[in-house]
Residue, then its C-alpha position, 0 to 999 in steps of 0.5 A: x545164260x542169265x539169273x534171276x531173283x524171283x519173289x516167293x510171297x505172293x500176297x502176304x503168303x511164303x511160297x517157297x516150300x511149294x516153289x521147291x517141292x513142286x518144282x515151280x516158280x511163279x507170279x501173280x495176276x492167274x485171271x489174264x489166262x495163257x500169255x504166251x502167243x498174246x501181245x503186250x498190247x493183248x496183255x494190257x487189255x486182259x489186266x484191264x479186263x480183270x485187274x484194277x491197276x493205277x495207270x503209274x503201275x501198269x508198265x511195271x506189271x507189263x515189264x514184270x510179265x514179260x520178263x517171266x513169259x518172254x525173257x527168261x529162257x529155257x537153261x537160265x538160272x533162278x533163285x529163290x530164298x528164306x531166312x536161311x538159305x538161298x536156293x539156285x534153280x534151272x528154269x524151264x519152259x513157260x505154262x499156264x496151269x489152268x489146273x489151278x483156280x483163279x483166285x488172287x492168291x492162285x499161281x497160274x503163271x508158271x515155270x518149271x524148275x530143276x533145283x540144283x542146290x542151296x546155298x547158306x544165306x551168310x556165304x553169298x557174295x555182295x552182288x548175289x546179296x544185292x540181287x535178292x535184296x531187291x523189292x522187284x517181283x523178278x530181278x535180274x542180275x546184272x553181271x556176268x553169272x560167273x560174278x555169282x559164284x554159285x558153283x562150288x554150292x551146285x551141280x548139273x551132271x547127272x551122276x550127282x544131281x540126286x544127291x545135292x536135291x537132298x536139300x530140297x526134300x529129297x529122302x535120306x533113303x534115296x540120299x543113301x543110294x545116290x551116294x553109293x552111286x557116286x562111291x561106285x563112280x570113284x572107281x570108274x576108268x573115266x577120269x572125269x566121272x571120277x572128278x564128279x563124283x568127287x566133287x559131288x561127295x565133297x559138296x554133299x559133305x558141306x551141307 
């Protein structure tokens, strides 16, 4: 499982609260179309065809492009941030959203997203910190994800993944039913239930 740092300001605008409420993240260059059954070859001739892009810059499009397209995978880790936060994402599939126009600033090139918690900017480790820091559309973290010490922040299971979304736009109404969920669970015969639902209540406290 890897993790990636992905650019949330396309062209000057802050794409995050989109990236977060929609579920998504994204790239630029909409105008190349689907990518996924072309060739890198394929590739360079659609960004020809509808991109002037120096020669020098071109690899660096290709590299971004098929990083989003081919390499990232189904169950890896994302992380986008803001002023304030950090926040950690399961990446899902590659689509091409021809929903949308093709306009320089449209996002076509997408992967869904399952938020799975934020973290404070001032408590992430110096690697994840270096990882965000750097200016490439997508980066990649360079060490083991266990060296990104993302897991007392976040939670996969299903029995808590609605509570910790509070903290990406998820209304206090539902936060409410999914804590009485968790405080049901504290009760299960199942030790491990119980264990999560702690966990669960515990992260939820932090925030």
């Amino acid at each position: 499982m890897n993790l990636f740092h992905i650019q949330s300001t396309i062209h000057g605008t802050d794409r995050t609260a989109d990236f977060l409420e929609d579920n998504f993240i994204g790239i630029d260059w909409p105008a190349t179309g689907d990518l996924e059954q072309l060739s890198a070859e394929e590739w360079k001739e659609q960004i020809g065809q509808h991109y002037t892009i120096p020669e020098s810059e071109l690899s660096g499009v290709i590299d971004t492009l098929q990083t989003f397209v081919k390499i990232m995978q189904d169950g890896d880790h994302v992380i986008v941030h803001d002023d304030e936060w950090v926040y950690v994402g399961d990446i899902g599939d590659y689509f091409y959203d021809d929903s949308v126009s093709i306009e320089e600033d449209s996002i076509c090139h997408r992967r869904g997203v399952t938020w799975l918690g934020r973290i404070p900017l001032i408590e992430i480790n110096d690697k994840v910190r270096a990882l965000i820091s750097n200016a490439s559309i997508i980066s990649t973290f360079e060490y083991p994800l266990s060296q990104a010490q993302l897991e007392p922040w976040i939670s996969r299971t299903p029995e808590t993944e609605t509570a910790v979304q509070h903290s990406v736009g998820v209304d206090d109404g539902t936060v409410q039913v999914a804590l009485d969920v968790l405080r049901k669970a504290l009760q299960s015969e199942d030790e491990e239930l119980r264990i999560r639902a702690a966990t669960a209540i515990l992260q939820y406290a932090k925030k």
